[in-house]
RODO-2510 file (C-alpha; in nm, 4 decimals, decimal comma):
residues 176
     n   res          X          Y          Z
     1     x    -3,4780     8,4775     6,8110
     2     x    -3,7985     8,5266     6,6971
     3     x    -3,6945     8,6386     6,3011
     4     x    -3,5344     8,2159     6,3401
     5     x    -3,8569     8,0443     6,4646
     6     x    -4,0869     8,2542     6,2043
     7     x    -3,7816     8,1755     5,9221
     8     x    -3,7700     7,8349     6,0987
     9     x    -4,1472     7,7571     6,0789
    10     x    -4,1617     7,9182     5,6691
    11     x    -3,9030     7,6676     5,5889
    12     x    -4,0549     7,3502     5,7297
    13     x    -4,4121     7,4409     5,5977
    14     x    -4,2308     7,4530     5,2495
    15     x    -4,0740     7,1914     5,3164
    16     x    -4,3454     6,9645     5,4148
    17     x    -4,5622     7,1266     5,1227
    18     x    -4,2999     7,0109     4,8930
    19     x    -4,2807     6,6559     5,0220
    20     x    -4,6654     6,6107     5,0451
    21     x    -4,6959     6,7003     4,6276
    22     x    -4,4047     6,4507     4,5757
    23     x    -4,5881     6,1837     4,7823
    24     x    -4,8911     6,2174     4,6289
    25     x    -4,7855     6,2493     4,3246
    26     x    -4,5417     5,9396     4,3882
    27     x    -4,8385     5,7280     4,5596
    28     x    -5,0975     5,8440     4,2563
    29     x    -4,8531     5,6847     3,9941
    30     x    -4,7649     5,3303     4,1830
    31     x    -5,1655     5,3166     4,1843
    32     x    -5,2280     5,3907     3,8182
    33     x    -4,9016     5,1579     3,7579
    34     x    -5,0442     4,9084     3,9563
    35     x    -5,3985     4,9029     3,8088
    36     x    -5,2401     4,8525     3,4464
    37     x    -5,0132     4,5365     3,5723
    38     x    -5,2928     4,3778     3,7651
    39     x    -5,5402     4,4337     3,4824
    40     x    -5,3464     4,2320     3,1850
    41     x    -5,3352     3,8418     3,2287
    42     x    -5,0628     3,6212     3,0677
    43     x    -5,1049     3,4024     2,7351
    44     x    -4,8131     3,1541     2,7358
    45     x    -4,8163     2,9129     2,4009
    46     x    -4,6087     2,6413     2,2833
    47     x    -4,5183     2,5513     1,9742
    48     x    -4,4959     2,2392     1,7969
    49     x    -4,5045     2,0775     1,4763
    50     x    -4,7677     1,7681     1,3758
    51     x    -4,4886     1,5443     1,5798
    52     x    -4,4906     1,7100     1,8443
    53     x    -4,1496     1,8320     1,8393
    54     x    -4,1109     2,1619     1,9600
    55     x    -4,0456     2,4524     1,7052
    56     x    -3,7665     2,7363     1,6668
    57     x    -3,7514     3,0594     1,5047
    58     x    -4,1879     3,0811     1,4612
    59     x    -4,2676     3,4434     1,4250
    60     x    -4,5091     3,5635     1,5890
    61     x    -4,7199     3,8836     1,4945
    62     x    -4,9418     4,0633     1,7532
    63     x    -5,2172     4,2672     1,6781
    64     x    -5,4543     4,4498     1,8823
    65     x    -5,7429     4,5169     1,7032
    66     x    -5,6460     4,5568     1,3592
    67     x    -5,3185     4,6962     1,4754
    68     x    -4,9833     4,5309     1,4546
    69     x    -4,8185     4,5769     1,8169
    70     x    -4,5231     4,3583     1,7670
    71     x    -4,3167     4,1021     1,5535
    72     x    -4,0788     3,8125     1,7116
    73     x    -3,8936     3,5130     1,6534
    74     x    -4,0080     3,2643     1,9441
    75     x    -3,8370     2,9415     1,9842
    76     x    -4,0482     2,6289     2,1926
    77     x    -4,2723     2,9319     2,2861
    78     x    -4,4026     3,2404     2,3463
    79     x    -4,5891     3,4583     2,5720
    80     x    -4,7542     3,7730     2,5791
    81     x    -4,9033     4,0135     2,8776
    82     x    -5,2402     4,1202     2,7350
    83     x    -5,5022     4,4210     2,8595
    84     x    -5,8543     4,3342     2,9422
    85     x    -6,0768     4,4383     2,7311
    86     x    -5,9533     4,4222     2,4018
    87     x    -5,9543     4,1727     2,0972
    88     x    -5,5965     4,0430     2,0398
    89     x    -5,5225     3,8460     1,6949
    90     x    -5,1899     3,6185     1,7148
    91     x    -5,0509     3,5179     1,3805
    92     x    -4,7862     3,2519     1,4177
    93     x    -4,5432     3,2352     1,0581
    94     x    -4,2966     2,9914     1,0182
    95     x    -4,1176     2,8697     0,6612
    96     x    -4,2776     2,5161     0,5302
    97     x    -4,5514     2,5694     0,8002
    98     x    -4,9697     2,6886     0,7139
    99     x    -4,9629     3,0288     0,9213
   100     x    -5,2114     2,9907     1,1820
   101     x    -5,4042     3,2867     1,3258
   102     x    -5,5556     3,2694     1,7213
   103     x    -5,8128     3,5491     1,8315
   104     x    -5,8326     3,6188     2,1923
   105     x    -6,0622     3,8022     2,3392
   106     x    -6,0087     3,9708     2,7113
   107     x    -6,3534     4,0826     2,7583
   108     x    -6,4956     3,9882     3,0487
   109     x    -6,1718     3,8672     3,1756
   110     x    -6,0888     3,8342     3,5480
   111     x    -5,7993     4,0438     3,6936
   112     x    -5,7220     3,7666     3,8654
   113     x    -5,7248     3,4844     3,5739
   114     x    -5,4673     3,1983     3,6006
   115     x    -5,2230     3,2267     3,3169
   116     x    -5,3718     3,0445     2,9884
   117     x    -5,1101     2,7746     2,8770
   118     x    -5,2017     2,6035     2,5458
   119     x    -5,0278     2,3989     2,2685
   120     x    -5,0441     2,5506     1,9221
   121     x    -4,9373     2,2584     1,6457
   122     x    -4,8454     2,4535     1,2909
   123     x    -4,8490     2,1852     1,0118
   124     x    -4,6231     2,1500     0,7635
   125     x    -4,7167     2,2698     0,3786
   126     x    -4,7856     2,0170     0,1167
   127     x    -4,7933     2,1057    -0,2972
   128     x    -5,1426     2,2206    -0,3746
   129     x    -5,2695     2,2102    -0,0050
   130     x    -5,3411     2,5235     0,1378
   131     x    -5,5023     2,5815     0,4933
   132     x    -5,8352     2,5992     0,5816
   133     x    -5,8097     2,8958     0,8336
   134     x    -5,6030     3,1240     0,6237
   135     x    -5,8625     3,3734     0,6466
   136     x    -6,0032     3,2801     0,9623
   137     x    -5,8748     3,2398     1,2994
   138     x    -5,7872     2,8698     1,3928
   139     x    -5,8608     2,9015     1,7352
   140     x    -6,0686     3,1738     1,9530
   141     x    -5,9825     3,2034     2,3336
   142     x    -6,2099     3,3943     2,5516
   143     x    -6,2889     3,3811     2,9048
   144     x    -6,5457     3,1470     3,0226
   145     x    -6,7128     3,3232     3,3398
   146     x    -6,8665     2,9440     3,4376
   147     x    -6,5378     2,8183     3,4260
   148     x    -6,3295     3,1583     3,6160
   149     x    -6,0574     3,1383     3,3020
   150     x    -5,9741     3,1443     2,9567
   151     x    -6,0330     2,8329     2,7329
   152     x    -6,1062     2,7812     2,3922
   153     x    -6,4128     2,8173     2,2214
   154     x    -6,4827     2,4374     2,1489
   155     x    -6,7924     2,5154     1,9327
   156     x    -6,6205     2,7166     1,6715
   157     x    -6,3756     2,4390     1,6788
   158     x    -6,5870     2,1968     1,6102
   159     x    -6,7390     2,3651     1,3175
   160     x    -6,4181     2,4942     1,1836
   161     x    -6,3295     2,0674     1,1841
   162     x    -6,6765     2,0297     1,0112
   163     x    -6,5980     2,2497     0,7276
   164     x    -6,2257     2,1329     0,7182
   165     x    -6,3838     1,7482     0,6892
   166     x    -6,6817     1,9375     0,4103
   167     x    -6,4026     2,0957     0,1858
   168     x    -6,1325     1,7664     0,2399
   169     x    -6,5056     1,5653     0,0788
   170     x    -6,5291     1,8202    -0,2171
   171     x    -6,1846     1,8010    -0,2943
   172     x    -6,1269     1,4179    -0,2867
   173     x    -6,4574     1,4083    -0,5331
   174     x    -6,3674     1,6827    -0,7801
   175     x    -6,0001     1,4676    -0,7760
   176     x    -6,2389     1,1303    -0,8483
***
């Protein structure tokens, strides 16, 4: 009787040794899963020409840093979960269209940042026009700690429309 409670007792320590290292190892990854999902927010865009009709079949390139994560064919729109902090570059390419490039920073983002919804208009080509942002982003989103979410940066807007205006002057008097 005694050999069964001593071979008894062996096999439950084991046991519960076993099941311990599988719950903590189980436990230890739904943390470190958890802490990557609740540290990404979501960038949801739409995608529309100068009319405001939606668009189909835009691809979309995806960089992180200078590093191309992903190519796809969106139709309407897109979205993306991105990391904080990291520099994201979205490069939108569509046939007939001036590719338009959107930098996004997640520094400083909140892990608990509403989605960012925005409206991205690509404009058709003309003969002999070529874009002004084609080697600059046309847009930079960042978060804005006064506001507690991501928004544009309406400053380097409003300078990128300055030089757009500055460049549309030069041309129309070298045409003159």
């Amino acid at each position: 009787m005694q050999l069964f409670t001593v071979t008894f007792r062996l096999i439950v320590k084991f046991l519960c040794e076993r099941v311990m290292k599988w719950l903590i190892i189980t436990v230890g990854f739904l943390l470190l899963f958890s802490a990557t999902i609740f540290s990404q927010v979501t960038f949801t865009g739409y995608l529309v020409d100068a009319g405001d009709k939606k668009l189909r079949d835009v691809e979309v390139n995806l960089y992180k840093g200078n590093e191309k994560l992903s190519t796809k064919k969106w139709t309407k729109k897109f979205d993306y979960n991105l990391e904080l902090e990291t520099y994201y570059t979205l490069e939108l390419v569509k046939v007939g269209f001036i590719s338009k490039r959107i930098a996004i920073s997640t520094f400083e983002g909140d892990k608990g940042a509403e989605p960012f919804l925005f409206v991205m208009e690509l404009v058709a080509k003309e003969d002999g026009v070529e874009g002004m942002d084609q080697d600059y982003p046309s847009a930079l989103i960042e978060y804005k700690k006064n506001e507690g979410t991501f928004n544009f940066d309406v400053n380097y807007a409003k300078n990128l429309k300055k030089e757009e205006k500055e460049a549309a002057k030069k041309k129309k008097k070298k045409n003159n």
